[in-house]
DRENKOL-864546 format. One line per 5 residues: number of its first residue (from 1); for each residue x, y, z of C-alpha. Coordinates in Angstrom, 2 decimals, always signed. Layout:
NUM	X,Y,Z ~ ...
This chain:
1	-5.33,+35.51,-12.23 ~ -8.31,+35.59,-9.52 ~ -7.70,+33.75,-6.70 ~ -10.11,+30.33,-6.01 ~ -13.31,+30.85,-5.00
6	-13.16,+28.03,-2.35 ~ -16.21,+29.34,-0.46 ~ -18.35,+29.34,-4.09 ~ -17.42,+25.82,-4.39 ~ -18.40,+24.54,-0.91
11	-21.70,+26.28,-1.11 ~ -22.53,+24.98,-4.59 ~ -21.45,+21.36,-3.32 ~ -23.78,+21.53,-0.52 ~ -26.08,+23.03,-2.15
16	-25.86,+19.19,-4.77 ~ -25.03,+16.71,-2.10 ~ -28.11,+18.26,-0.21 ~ -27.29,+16.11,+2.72 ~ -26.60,+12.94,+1.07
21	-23.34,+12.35,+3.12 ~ -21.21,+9.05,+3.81 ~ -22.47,+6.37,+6.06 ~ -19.01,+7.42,+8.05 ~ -20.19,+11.01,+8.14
26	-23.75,+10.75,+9.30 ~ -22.58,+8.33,+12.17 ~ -20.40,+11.15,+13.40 ~ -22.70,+13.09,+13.49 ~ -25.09,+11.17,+15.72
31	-22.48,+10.33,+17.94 ~ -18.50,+10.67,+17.84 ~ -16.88,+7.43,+18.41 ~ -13.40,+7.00,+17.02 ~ -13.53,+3.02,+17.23
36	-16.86,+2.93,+15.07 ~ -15.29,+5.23,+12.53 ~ -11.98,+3.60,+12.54 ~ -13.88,-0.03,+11.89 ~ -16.65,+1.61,+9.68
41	-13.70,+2.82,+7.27 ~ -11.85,-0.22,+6.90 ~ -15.06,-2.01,+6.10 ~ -15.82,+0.29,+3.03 ~ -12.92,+0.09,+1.43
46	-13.60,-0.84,-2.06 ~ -17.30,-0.93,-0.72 ~ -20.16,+0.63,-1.55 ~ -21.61,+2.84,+0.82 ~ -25.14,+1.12,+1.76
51	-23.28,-2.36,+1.52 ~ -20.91,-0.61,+4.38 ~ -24.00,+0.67,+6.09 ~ -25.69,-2.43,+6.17 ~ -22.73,-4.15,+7.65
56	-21.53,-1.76,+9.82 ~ -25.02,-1.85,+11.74 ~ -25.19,-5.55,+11.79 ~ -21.61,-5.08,+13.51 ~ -22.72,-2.92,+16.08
61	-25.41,-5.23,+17.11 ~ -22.61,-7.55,+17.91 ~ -19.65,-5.23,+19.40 ~ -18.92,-1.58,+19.59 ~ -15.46,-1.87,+21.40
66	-12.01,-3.66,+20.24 ~ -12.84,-6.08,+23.16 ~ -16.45,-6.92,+21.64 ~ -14.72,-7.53,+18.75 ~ -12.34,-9.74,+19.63
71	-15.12,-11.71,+21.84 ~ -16.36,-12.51,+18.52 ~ -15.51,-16.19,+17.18 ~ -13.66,-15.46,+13.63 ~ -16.15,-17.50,+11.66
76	-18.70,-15.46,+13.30 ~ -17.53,-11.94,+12.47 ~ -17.20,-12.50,+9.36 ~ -20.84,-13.61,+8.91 ~ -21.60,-10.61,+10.38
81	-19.77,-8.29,+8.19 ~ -20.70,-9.91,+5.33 ~ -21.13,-8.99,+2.03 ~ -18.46,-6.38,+2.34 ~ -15.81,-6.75,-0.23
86	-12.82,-8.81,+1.13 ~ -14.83,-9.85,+4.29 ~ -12.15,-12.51,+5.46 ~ -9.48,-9.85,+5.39 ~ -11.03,-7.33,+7.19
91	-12.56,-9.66,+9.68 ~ -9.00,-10.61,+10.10 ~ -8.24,-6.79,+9.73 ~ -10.76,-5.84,+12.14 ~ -9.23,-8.29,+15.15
96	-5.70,-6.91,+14.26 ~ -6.54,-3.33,+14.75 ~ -8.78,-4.21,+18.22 ~ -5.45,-6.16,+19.35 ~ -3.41,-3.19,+19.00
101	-5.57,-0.96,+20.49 ~ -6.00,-2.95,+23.81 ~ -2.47,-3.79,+24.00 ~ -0.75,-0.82,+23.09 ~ -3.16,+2.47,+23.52
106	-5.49,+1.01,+26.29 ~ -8.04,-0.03,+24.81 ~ -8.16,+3.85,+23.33 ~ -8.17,+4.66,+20.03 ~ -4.80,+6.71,+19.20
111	-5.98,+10.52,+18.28 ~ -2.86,+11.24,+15.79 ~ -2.57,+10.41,+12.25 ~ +1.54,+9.24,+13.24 ~ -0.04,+6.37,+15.98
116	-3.02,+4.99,+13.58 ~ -0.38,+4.97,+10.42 ~ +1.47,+2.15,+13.11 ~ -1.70,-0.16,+13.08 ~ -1.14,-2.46,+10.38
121	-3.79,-2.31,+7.74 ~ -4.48,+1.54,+8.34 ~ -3.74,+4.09,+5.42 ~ -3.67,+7.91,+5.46 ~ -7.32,+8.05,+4.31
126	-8.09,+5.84,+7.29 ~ -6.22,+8.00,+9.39 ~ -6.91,+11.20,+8.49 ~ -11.21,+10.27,+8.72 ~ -10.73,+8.55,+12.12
131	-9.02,+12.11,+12.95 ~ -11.56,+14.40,+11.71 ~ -14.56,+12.50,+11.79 ~ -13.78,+10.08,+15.00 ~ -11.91,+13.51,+17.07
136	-13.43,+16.39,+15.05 ~ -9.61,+17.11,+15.04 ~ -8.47,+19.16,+11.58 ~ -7.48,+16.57,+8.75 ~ -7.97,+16.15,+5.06
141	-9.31,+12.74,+3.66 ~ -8.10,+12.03,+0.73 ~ -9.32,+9.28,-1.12 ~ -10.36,+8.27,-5.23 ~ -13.16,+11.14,-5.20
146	-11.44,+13.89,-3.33 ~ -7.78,+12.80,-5.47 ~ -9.60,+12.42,-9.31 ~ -11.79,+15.81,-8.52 ~ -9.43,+17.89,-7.04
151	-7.03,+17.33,-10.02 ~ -10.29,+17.25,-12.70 ~ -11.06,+21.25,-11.22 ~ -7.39,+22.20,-11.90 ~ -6.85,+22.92,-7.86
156	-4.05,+20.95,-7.17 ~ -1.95,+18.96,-9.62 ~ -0.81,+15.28,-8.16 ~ -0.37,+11.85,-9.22 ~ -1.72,+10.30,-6.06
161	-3.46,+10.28,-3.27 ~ -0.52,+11.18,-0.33 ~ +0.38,+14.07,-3.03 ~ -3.21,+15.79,-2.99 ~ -3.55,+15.33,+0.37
166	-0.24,+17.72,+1.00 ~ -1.44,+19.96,-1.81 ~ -4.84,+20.59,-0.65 ~ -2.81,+21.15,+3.06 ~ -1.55,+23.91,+1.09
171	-4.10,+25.38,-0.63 ~ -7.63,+25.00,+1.25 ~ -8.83,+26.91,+3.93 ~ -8.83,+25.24,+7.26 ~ -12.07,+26.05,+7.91
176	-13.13,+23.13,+4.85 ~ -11.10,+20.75,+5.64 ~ -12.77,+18.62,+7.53 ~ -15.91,+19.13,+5.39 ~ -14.06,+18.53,+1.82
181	-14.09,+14.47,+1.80 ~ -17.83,+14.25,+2.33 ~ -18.97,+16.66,-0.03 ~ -16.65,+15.40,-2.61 ~ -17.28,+11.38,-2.11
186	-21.21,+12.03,-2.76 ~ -20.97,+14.15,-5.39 ~ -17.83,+12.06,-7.39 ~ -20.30,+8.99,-6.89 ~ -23.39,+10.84,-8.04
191	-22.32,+13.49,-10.52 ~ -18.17,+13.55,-11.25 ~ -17.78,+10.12,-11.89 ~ -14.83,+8.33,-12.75 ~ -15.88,+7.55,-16.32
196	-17.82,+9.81,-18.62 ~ -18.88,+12.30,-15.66 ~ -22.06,+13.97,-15.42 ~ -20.95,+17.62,-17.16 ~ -24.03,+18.41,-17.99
201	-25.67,+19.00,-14.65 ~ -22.81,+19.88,-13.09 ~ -23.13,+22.76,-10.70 ~ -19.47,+23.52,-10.98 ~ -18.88,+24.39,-14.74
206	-17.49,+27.84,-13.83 ~ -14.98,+26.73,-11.58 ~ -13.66,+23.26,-13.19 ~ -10.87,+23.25,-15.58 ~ -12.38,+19.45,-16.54
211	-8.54,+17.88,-16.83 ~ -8.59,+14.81,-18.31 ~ -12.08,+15.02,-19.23 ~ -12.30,+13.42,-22.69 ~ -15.99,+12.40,-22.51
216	-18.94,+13.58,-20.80 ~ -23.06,+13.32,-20.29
């Protein structure tokens, strides 16, 4: 058997996401700030991406640091953050985190995956994209794109999340780690989606195994 061609499926994924990254991602790249990443994440959970967008830079109008945050009336914050799904909870969320972070890192953002995972209301996806997209520090985000792709292509074979993340940690070349959630978030939203995915124009036909396709475009 030949081995992966990981670098022929990174190139063809660029070559379809043409750009089209993450809110999270093209923040980073403008300019690294852990804190924005950590609070942009938590907002977009179940969240679409320009609904995160949207409220993430009516946020930062408001408060860029845990203390701005927490200078915010509750009522208020959630206005801002507003229409993000479950705004009350992460508003509440959101003040939790800031808390911690003044009182127990200094009002720093903690750069390891082990020191987030102690924040309550931060999961390994939110860890590891605070880690490589907050730090640029090597990490693999793992969330419902990266896990349901991942398995669809036949790479790694894993019932959840936590479990692909440790496969892929065994399998992927550093050098795409960080890279991997971005590319595959855009392209499971715009082309490998959940339900009937778009086979058809798929640029990956010769390197997908398609498990647990049963229907297709």
């Amino acid at each position: 058997m030949e081995p992966f061609s990981w670098a022929e499926l990174i190139r063809r994924l660029e070559a379809a996401v043409d750009g089209n990254d993450p809110v999270i991602t093209r923040m980073s790249r403008q300019k690294r700030n852990p804190f924005l990443v950590l609070i942009g994440t938590l907002l977009s959970l179940r969240t679409k991406d320009e609904t995160t967008e949207k409220a993430l830079n009516n946020l930062t109008m408001y408060a860029t640091t845990p203390d701005g945050i927490l200078a915010l009336p509750p009522g208020k914050l959630e206005e801002i953050i507003f229409p993000v799904g479950f705004y009350r909870t992460k508003a509440k969320t959101l003040r939790q985190v800031s808390q911690t972070i003044i009182d127990k890192y200094k009002g720093q953002v903690p750069d390891t995956i082990d020191e987030l995972l102690r924040m309550k209301g931060v999961g390994r996806k939110t860890a590891n994209l605070v880690i490589t997209e907050g730090f640029g520090k090597l990490g693999i985000c793992v969330d419902t794109h990266v896990h349901r792709i991942s398995n669809r292509l036949g790479i790694v074979r894993s019932t959840t999340p936590d479990r692909t993340e440790m496969a892929l940690r065994e399998s992927l070349p550093r050098m795409y780690w960080i890279r991997f959630n971005s590319l595959l978030v855009t392209f499971g939203k715009t082309v490998c989606t959940p339900i009937s995915p778009k086979c058809s124009i798929c640029p990956l036909p010769s390197l997908c195994k398609r498990v647990g396709v049963t229907t297709s475009r």
